[in-house]
C-alpha positions in Angstrom: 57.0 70.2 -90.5 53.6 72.6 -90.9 56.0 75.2 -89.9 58.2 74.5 -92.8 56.1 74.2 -95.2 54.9 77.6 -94.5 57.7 79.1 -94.4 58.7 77.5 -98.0 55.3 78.8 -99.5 56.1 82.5 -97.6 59.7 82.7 -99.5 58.5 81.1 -102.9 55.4 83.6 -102.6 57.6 86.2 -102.6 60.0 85.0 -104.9 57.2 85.0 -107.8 55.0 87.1 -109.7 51.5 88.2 -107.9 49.2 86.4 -110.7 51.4 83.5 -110.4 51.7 83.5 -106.8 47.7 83.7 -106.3 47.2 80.2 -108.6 49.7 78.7 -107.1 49.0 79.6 -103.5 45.5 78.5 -104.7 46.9 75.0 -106.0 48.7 74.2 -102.8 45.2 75.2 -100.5 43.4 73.0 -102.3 42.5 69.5 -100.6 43.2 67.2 -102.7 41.4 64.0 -99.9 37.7 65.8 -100.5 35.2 63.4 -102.0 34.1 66.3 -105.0 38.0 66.6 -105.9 38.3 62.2 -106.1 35.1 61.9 -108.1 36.3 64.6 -110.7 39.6 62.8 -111.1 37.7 59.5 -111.0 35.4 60.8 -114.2 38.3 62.3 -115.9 40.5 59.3 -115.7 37.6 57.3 -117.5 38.4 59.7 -120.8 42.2 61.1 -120.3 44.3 58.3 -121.7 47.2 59.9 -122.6 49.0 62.0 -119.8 51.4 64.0 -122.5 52.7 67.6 -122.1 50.5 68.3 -125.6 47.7 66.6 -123.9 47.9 68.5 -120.6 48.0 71.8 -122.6 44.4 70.8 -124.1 42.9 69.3 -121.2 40.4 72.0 -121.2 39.2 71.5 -124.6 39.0 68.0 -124.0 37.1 68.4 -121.1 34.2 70.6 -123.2 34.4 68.3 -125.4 33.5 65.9 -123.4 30.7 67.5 -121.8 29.1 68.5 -125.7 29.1 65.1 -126.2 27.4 63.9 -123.0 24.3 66.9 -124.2 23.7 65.6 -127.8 23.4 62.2 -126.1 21.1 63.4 -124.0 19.1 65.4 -126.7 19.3 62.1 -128.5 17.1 60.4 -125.8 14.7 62.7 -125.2 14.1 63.4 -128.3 10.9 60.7 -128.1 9.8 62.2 -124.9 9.5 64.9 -126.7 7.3 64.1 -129.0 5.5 62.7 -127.0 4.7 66.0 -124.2 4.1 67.7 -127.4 0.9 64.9 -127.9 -0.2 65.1 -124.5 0.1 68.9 -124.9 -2.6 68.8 -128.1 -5.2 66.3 -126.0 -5.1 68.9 -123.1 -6.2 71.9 -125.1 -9.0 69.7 -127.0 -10.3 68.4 -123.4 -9.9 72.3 -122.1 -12.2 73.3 -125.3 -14.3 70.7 -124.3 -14.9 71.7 -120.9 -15.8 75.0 -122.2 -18.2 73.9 -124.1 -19.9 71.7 -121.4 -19.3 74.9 -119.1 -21.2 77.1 -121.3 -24.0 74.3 -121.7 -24.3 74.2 -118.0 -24.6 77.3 -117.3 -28.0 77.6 -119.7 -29.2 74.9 -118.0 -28.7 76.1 -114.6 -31.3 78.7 -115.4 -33.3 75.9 -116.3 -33.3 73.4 -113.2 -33.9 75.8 -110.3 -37.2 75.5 -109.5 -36.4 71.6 -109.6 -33.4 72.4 -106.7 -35.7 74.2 -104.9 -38.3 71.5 -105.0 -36.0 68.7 -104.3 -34.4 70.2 -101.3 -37.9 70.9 -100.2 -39.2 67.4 -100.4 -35.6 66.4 -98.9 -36.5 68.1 -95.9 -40.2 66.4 -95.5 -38.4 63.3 -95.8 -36.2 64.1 -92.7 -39.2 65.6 -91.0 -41.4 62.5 -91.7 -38.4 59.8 -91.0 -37.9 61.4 -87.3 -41.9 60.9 -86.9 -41.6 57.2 -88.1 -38.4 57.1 -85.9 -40.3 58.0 -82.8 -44.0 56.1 -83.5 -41.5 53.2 -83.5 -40.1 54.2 -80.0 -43.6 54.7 -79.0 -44.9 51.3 -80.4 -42.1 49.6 -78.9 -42.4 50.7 -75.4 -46.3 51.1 -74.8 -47.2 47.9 -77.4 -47.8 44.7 -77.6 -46.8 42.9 -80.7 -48.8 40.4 -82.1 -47.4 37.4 -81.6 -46.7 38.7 -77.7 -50.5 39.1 -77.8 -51.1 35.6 -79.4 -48.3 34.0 -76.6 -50.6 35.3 -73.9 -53.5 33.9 -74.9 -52.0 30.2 -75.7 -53.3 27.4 -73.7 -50.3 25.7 -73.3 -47.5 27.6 -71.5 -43.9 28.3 -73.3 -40.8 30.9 -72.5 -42.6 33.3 -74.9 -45.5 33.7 -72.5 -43.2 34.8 -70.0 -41.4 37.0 -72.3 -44.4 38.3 -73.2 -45.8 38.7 -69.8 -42.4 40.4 -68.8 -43.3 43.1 -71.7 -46.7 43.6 -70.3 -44.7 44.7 -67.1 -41.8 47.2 -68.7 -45.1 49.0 -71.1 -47.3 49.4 -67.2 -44.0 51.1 -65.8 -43.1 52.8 -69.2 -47.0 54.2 -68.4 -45.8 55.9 -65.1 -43.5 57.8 -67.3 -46.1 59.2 -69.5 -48.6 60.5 -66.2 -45.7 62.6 -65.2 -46.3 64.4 -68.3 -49.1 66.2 -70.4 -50.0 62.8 -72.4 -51.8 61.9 -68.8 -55.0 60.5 -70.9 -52.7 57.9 -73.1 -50.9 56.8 -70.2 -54.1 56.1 -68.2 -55.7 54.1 -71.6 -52.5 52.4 -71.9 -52.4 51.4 -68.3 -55.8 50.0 -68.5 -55.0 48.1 -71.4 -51.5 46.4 -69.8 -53.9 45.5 -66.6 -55.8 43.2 -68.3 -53.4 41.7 -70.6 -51.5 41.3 -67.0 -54.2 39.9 -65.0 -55.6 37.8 -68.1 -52.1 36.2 -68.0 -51.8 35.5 -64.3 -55.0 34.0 -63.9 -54.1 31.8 -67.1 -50.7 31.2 -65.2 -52.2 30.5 -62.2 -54.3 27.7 -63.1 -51.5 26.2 -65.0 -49.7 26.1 -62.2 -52.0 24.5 -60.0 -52.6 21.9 -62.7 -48.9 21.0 -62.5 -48.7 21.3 -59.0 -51.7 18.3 -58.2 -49.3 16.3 -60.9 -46.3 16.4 -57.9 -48.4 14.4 -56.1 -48.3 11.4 -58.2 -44.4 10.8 -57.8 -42.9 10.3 -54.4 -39.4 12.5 -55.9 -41.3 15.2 -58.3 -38.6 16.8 -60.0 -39.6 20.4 -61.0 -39.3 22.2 -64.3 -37.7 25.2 -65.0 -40.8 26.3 -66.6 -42.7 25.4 -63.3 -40.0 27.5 -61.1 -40.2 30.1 -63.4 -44.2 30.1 -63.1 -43.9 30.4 -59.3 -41.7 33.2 -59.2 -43.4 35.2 -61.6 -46.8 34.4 -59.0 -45.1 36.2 -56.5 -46.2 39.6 -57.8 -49.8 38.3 -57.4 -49.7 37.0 -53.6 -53.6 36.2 -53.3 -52.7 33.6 -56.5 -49.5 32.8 -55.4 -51.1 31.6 -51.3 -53.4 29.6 -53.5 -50.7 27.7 -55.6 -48.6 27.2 -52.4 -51.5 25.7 -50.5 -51.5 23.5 -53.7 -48.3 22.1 -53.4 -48.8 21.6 -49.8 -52.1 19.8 -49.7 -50.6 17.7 -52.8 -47.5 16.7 -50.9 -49.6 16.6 -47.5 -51.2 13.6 -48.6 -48.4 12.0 -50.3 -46.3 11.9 -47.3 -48.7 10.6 -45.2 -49.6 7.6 -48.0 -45.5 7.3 -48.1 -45.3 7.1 -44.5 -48.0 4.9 -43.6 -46.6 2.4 -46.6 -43.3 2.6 -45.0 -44.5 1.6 -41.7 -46.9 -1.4 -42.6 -45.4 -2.7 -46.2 -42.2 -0.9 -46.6 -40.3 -0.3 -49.8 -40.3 -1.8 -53.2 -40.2 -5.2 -53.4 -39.9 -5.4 -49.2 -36.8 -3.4 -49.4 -36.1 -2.0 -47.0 -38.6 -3.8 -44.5 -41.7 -2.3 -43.4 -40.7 -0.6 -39.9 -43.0 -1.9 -37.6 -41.0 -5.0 -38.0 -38.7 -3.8 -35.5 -41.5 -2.4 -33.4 -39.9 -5.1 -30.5 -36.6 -3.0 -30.5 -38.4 0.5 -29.3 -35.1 2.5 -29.3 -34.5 1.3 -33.1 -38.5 1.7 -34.0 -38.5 4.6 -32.9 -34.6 6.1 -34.4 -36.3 4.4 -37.9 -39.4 6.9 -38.0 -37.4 9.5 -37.3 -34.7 8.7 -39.7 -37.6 8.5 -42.4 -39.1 11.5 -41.4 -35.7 13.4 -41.8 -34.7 12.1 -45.0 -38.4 12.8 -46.3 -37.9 16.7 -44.5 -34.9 17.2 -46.9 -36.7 16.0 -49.7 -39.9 17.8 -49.4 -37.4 21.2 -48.5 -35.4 20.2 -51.8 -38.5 20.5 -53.8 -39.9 23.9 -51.9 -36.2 25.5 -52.3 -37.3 24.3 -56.0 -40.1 26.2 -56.0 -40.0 29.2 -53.7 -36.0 29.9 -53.6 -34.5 33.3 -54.8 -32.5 33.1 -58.1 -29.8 30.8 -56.8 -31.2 27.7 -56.8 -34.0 28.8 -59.9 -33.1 27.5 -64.0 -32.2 29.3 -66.6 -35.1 30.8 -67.9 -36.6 31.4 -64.4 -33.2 33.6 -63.3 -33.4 35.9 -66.4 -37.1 36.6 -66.1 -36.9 37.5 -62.4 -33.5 38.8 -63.2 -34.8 40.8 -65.4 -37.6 42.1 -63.6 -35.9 42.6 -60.2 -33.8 45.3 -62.4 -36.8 46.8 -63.8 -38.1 47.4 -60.9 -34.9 48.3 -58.6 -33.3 50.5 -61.4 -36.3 52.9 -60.9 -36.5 52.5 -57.4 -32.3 52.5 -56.2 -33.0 49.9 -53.5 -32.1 46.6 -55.2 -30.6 45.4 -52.2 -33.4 45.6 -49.6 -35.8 44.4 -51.9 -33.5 41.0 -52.2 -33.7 40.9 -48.8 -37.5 40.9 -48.2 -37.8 38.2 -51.1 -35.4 36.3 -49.3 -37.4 36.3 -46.5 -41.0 35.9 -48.0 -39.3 32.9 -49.8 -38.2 31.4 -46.3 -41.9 31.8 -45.3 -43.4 30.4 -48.4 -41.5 27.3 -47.6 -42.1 27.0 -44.0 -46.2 27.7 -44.5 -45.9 24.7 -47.7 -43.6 22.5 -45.4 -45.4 22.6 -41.8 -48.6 21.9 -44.2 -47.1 18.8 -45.7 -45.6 17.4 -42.7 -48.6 18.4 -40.5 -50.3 15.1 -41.7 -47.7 12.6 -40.0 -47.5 14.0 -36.9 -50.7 12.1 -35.0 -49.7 8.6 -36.4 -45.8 8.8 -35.4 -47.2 10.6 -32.0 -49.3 7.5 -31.4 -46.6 5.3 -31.9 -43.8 6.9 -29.5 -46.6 7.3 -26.7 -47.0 3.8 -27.0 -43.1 2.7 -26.7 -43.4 5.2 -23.5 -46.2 3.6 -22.2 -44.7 0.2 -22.3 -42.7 0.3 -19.4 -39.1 0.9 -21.0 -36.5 0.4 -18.9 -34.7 3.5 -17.4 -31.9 3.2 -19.9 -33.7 2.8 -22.7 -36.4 6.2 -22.0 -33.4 8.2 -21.5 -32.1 6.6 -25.0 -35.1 7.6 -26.4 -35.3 11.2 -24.6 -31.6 12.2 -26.1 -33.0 10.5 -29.8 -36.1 12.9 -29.5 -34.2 15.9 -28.1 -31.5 15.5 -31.0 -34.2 14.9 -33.9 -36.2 18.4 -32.2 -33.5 20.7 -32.5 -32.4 19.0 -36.4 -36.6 19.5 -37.4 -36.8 23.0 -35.8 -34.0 24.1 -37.6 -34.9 23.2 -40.7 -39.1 23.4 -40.4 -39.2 26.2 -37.5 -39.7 26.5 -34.0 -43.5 26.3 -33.9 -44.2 23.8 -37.0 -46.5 21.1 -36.1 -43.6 18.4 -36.3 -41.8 20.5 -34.5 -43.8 20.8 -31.5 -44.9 17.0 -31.7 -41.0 16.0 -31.3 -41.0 18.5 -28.9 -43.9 17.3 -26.6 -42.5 13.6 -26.9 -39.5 14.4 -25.9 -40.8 16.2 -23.0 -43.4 12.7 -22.3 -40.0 10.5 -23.1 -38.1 13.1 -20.0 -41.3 13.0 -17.8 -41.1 9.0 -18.5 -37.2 8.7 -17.7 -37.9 11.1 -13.9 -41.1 9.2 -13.5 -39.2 5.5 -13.2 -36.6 7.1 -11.3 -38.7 8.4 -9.1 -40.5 5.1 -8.7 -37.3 3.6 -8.1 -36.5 5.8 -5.9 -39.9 5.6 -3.6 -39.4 1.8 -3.7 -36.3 2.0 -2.1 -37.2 4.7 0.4 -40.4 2.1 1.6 -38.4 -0.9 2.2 -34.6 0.8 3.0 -31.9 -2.3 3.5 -30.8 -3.5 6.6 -27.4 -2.6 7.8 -25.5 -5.6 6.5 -22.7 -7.1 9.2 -19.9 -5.8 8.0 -21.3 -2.3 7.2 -20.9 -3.0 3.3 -23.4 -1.2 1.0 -26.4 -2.5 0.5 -27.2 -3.9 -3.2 -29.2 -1.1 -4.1 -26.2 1.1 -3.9 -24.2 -1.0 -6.2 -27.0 -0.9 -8.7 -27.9 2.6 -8.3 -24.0 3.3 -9.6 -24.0 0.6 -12.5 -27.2 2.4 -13.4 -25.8 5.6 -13.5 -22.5 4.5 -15.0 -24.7 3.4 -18.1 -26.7 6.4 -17.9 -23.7 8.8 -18.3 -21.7 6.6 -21.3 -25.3 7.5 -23.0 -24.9 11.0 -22.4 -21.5 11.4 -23.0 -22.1 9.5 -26.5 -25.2 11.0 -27.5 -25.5 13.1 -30.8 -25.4 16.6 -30.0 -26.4 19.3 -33.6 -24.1 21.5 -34.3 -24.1 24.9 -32.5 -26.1 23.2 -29.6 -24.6 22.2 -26.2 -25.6 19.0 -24.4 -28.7 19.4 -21.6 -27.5 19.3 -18.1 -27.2 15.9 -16.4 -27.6 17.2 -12.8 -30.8 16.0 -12.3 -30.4 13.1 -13.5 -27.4 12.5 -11.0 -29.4 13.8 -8.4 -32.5 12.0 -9.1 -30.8 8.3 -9.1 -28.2 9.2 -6.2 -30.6 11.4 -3.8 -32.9 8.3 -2.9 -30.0 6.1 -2.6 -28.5 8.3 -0.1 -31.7 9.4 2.0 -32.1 5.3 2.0 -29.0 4.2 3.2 -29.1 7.5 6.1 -32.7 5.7 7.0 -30.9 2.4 7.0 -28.5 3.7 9.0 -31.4 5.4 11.8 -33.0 2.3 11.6 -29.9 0.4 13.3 -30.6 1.6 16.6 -34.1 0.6 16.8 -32.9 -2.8 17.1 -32.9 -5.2 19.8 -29.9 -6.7 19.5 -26.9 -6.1 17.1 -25.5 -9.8 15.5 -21.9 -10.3 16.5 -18.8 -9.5 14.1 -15.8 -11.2 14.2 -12.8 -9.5 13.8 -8.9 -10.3 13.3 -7.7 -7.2 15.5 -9.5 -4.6 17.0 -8.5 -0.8 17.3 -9.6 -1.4 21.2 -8.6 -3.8 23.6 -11.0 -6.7 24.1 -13.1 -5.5 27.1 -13.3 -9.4 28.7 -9.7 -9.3 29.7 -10.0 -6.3 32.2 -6.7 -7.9 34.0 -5.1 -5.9 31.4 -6.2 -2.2 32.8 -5.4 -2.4 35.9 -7.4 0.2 37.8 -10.2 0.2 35.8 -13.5 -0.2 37.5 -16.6 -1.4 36.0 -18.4 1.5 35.4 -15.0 2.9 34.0 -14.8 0.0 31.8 -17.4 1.7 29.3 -16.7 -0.1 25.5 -16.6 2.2 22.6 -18.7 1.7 19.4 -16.4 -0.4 17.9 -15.4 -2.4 21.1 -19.3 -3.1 21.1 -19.8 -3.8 17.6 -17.1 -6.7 17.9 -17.4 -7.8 21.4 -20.2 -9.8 20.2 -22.3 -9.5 23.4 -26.4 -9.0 22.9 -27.6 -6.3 23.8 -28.7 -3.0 23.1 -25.7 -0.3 22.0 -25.3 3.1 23.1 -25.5 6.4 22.6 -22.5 6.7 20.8 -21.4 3.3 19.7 -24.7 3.2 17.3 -23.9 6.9 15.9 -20.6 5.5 15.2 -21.9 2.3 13.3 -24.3 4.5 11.2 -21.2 6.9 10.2 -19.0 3.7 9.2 -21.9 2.5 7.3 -22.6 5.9 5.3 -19.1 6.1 4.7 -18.7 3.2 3.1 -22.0 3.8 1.2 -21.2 7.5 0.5 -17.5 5.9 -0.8 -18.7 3.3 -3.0 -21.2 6.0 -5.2 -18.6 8.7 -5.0 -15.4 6.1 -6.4 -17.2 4.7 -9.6 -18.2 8.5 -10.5 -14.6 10.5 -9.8 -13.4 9.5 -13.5 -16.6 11.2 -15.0 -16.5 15.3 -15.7 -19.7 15.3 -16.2 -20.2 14.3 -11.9 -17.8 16.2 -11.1 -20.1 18.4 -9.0 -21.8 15.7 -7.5 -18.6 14.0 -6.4 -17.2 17.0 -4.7 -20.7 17.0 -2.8 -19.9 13.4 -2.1 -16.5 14.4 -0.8 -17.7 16.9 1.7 -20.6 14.9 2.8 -17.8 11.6 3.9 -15.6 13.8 5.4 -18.4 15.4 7.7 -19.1 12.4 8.6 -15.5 11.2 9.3 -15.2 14.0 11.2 -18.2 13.2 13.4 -16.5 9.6 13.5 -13.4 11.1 14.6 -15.1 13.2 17.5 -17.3 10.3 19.0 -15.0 7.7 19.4 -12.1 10.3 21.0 -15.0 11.6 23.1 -15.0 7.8 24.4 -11.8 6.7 24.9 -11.2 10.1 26.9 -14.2 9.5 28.9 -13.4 6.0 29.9 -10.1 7.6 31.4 -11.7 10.4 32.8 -10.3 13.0 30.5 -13.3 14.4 29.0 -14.5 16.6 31.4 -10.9 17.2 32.5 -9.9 18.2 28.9 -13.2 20.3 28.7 -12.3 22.1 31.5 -8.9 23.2 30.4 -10.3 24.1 26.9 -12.7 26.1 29.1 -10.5 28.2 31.2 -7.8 28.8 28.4 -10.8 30.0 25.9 -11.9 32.5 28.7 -7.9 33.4 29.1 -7.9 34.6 25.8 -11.3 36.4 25.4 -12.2 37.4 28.8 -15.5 38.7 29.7 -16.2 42.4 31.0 -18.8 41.5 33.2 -17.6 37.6 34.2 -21.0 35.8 35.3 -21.3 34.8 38.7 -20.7 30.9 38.2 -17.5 31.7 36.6 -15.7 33.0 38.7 -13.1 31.4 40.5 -11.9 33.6 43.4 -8.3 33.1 42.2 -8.0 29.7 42.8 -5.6 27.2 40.8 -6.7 24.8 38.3 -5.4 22.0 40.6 -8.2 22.9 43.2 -10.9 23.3 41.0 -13.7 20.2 41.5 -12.3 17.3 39.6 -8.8 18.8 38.1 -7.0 17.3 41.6 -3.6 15.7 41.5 -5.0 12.5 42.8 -7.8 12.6 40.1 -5.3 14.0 37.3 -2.6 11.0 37.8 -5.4 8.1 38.0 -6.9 9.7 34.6 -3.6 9.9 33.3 -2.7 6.0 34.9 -5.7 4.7 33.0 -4.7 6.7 29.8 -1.5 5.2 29.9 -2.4 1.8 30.6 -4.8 2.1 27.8 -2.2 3.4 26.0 0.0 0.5 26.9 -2.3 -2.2 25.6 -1.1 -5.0 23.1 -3.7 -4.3 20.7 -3.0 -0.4 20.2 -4.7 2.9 21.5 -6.5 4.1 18.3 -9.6 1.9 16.5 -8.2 0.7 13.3 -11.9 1.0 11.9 -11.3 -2.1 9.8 -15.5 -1.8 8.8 -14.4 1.4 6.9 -13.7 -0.5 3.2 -11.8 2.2 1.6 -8.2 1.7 3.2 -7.6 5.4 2.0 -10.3 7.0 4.5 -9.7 4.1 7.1 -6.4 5.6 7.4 -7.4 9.3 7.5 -10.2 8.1 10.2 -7.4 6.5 12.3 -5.3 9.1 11.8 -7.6 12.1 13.0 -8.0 9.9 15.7 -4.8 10.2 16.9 -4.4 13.7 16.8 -7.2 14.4 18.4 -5.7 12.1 21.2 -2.8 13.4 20.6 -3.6 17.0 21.1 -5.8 16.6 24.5 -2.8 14.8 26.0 -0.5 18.1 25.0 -3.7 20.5 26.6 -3.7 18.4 30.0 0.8 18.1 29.8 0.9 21.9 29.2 -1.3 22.7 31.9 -0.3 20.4 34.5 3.4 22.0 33.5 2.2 25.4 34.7 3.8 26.2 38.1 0.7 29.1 38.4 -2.3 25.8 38.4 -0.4 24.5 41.3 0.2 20.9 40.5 3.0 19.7 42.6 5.9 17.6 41.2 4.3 17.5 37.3 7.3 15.1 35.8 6.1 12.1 38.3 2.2 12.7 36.8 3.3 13.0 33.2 5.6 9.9 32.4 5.8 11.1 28.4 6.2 14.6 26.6 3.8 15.6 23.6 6.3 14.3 20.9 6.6 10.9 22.7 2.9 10.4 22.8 2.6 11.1 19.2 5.2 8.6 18.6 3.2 6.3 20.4 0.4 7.3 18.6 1.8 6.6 15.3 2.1 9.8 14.4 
């Protein structure tokens, strides 16, 4: 369609004149959508009306005519604007002649003022000059003077914030003075100095006597509460410490004597009213006489420390007014010197000394009367439970008062030494006890049972160790050893019942003991050994101790009495005990010390039966010759020495005297009542069996020594089988084994 229409306009272009052509080539370009183009037809539309050939011919004129019209209408308007520019314009040249005038009448005064300039911008600059010295004597004033009513608050009798305001002013001009004697105004510093030194000591002697006025008022009130005023008065002392040791031994002679009035009055009359009761009232009852002083003498420690933190604590625990004075001051001082830190540490730790010295002072007082009174409780014969009570109350309360008053304060060391009288006291009835039982040791009772001392001796230490394992313990600490405790109670016990036991034999004549079975035949009925002779017919210890015959043991029945009866002594301490850590250590010792013994038990009575069949020497022998089989000798000694010979004609180790030992080792064997001692006098089934039971190995294993060497063709025993009716396992299973 474009392409159309261009070729149209191209032919009617050419088709038409060139003056024609141009307007209407210029017609047809023009756009008729662009907003100029709509508005123009828009304004003309508003006055064209009429849309007639005639009209279209004079559309130009109309047009002009439209626009002359718009312009008169305008000139119309304006026409008052006009008039009035043209006002504006008249009031604009009179105020322009005015300012000439005024121009021309400055400029013959001008002449006229300047020597008044020059003399105001002279005084202008004394002004300046003289406001900068003002400036500056006020700088001056401010940091090297006192002002008068600072003066006046240092000199008051009574005592207010302003005086320490005041007094921390004396101390910024003396170290604003330090500045100036680094300079060329040495001489004013040194006059200024002078002056701030006795405004400064003025005050602290003024503050010093204040304080100890206040501090002999604490003494009136048995809970003083301190003022913030007072705590600030203190610190600020510190810088003086000549005037601050005097305040402090103040407060402590002042609260010296009003503990010790408070502590007598609670002993003898008690509180207010009665209540509470005075404590001597329960001086009967030493453990809860003495736990009541104590009590009251740490509650009365944290009250007396509460009011000394009150007094002599760093900023943490001070008031208000007290932490910004010292606040301030500490950063007067540390800003100069950069070590703010260090110095808070050495306060700290002249603050912890202050209240030690005040508190060992105030406390120093009742140490001799409570001293008196626990001596006393430990001189009246406590029991053994009740001085180790009191040794654990005194050990506890020692480490709470050294912790909070010091290792070497007075009350510290008195607690100390009682508790050491109160331990001395506890080892000194246990070592009576002990010495009493050692002088009269207890007979050996018929059926080996432990004497009563044993029995008490454990119930004893039974209480003893529920104390310690209940007693109060500070923090931090560990409990004290109870070793020698054990050891004191248990050691005389069992060095009595070993002298009971040694004592035994030195007796004429042993009472008889009756017996439901024995672990030996009865030695009356000899029809039941055949082949036994008299002298063969040897009883063992417990044969002898049940056979019920007078007479005097021997050798090796006796030992074997006293083992039964230290067994069953050593038994009964070490049971009770085994469910205690704390013994552990001593019940182990117990352990090794019963089965020593059982061993030894074990040993002697096989030792008897072997040498009632004549196996002991027999069995010796063999042991003998296979020990040197094994480690022979380089050089063999003389006696030794065999010249080749078998074992079966050595002297004794025949095949006639091999069988009848063996005969009489079965027969005993073969007896209704068993081989092996039962050891029914042994009261704890659980080592009874282990007794019986080593027994029969040890029978057991010199019957396999004597089978296996007998069984040797090279010892020369003939026809072995017919001498040895059983084989190792078969005697063990007639052993029981």
């Amino acid at each position: 369609m474009v392409a159309f229409d261009s070729d149209l306009n191209a032919r009617m272009t050419s088709s038409l004149a060139p003056g024609l052509a141009r307007k209407l080539k210029k017609v047809l370009e023009t756009r008729t959508d662009s907003p100029e183009l709509l508005a123009s037809l828009g304004t003309l539309s508003s006055f064209y009306a009429d849309n007639t050939l005639q009209a279209r011919r004079n559309l130009r004129a109309t047009i002009e005519r439209r626009g002359l019209s718009i312009n008169e209408e305008f000139l119309t308007a304006s026409e008052s604007a006009q008039k009035a520019l043209d006002a504006v314009e008249s009031e604009v040249a009179g105020l322009a002649e005015c300012c000439d005038r005024i121009a021309k009448s400055l400029s013959s005064c001008s002449s006229m003022t300047g020597d008044i300039v020059t003399a105001t911008e002279r005084l202008k600059q004394e002004l300046d000059y003289t406001t900068q010295r003002q400036d500056l004597i006020t700088m001056f004033l401010n940091n090297y003077q006192l002002h008068p009513e600072e003066v006046a608050a240092l000199r008051e009798e009574d005592l207010s914030e302003d005086f320490f305001k005041a007094l921390l002013r004396v101390q910024e001009i003396h170290a604003n003075c330090k500045v100036l004697l680094r300079t060329h105004h040495q001489r004013a510093g040194l006059e200024l100095m002078d002056m701030m030194a006795v405004y400064q000591e003025a005050a602290y002697e003024r503050l010093c006597r204040w304080v100890q006025a206040e501090c002999r008022s604490l003494g009136d009130n048995d809970t003083p509460e301190v003022s913030d005023l007072l705590k600030t008065a203190a610190r600020s002392l510190k810088e003086r410490p000549v005037l601050f040791r005097y305040c402090a031994e103040e407060v402590a002679n002042t609260r010296h004597n009003a503990l010790f009035r408070r502590f007598i009055s609670a002993l003898t009359r008690g509180g207010p009213g009665g209540m509470p009761r005075p404590i001597e009232v329960h001086a009967h009852d030493p453990l809860r006489y003495v736990g009541d002083m104590l009590g009251w003498l740490h509650q009365a420690l944290a009250s007396e420390r509460e009011l000394a933190m009150a007094l002599f604590s760093t900023d943490a625990t001070l008031g208000t007014t007290s932490r910004r004075f010292s606040t301030e001051a500490s950063n007067l001082v540390s800003s100069k010197s950069g070590r703010m830190s260090k110095e808070w540490e050495r306060e700290d730790g002249k603050a912890e000394a202050d209240m030690a010295f005040v508190l060992d002072r105030v406390f120093e007082g009742v140490c001799r009367p409570f001293k008196v009174r626990v001596e006393q409780v430990l001189q009246s014969q406590p029991s053994l439970l009740l001085a180790y009570k009191l040794n654990n109350l005194l050990e506890f309360y020692g480490h709470t008062v050294s912790e909070l008053l010091g290792h070497d304060a007075a009350l510290s060391c008195t607690v100390r030494d009682l508790q050491d009288a109160a331990q001395r006291t506890v080892f000194d009835i246990m070592k009576a006890r002990g010495d009493r039982l050692l002088k009269y040791p207890a007979p050996v009772a018929v059926d080996l049972s432990p004497p009563p001392a044993v029995t008490e001796a454990v119930s004893l230490l039974l209480e003893l160790i529920d104390t310690y394992e209940s007693m109060m313990v500070p923090a931090g600490s560990k409990k004290p050893d109870f070793g020698p405790v054990i050891e004191a109670i248990l050691d005389p016990v069992i060095l009595m019942c070993e002298r009971s036991a040694e004592a035994f034999g030195s007796k004429t004549s042993v009472p008889a003991v009756k017996r439901g079975s024995s672990g030996i035949p009865d030695p009356g009925h000899g029809q039941r050994f055949p082949g036994l002779s008299p002298s063969q017919r040897r009883l063992s210890s417990v044969e002898t101790l049940l056979s019920g015959t007078p007479g005097i043991l021997p050798a090796q029945g006796v030992m074997a009495i006293r083992k039964m009866f230290i067994i069953n002594c050593l038994s009964a301490i070490q049971q009770p005990l085994a469910v205690h850590r704390v013994a552990d250590v001593c019940v182990r010792s117990l352990q090794s010390r019963i089965e020593g013994h059982i061993a030894a038990l074990v040993d002697s009575e096989v030792g008897i039966i072997l040498d009632r069949c004549g196996l002991q020497k027999k069995v010796a022998y063999i042991k003998d010759k296979l020990q040197k089989g094994t480690q022979p000798e380089i050089v063999p000694k003389e006696e030794d020495q065999d010249d080749g010979k078998p074992m079966a004609e050595a002297d004794g180790m025949s095949p006639t005297a091999v069988a009848e030992s063996l005969k009489l080792f079965f027969g005993l064997l073969g007896s209704n009542k068993g081989a092996v001692p039962e050891f029914e006098q042994i009261h704890v089934p659980q080592l009874r069996s282990e007794t019986c039971v080593g027994v029969a190995e040890a029978l057991a294993n010199a019957y396999e020594l004597v089978y296996n060497a007998v069984s040797d063709p090279a010892n020369g025993y003939p026809d072995p089988k017919s001498m040895m009716r059983h084989s190792p396992d078969q005697m063990k299973t007639i052993l029981g084994l």
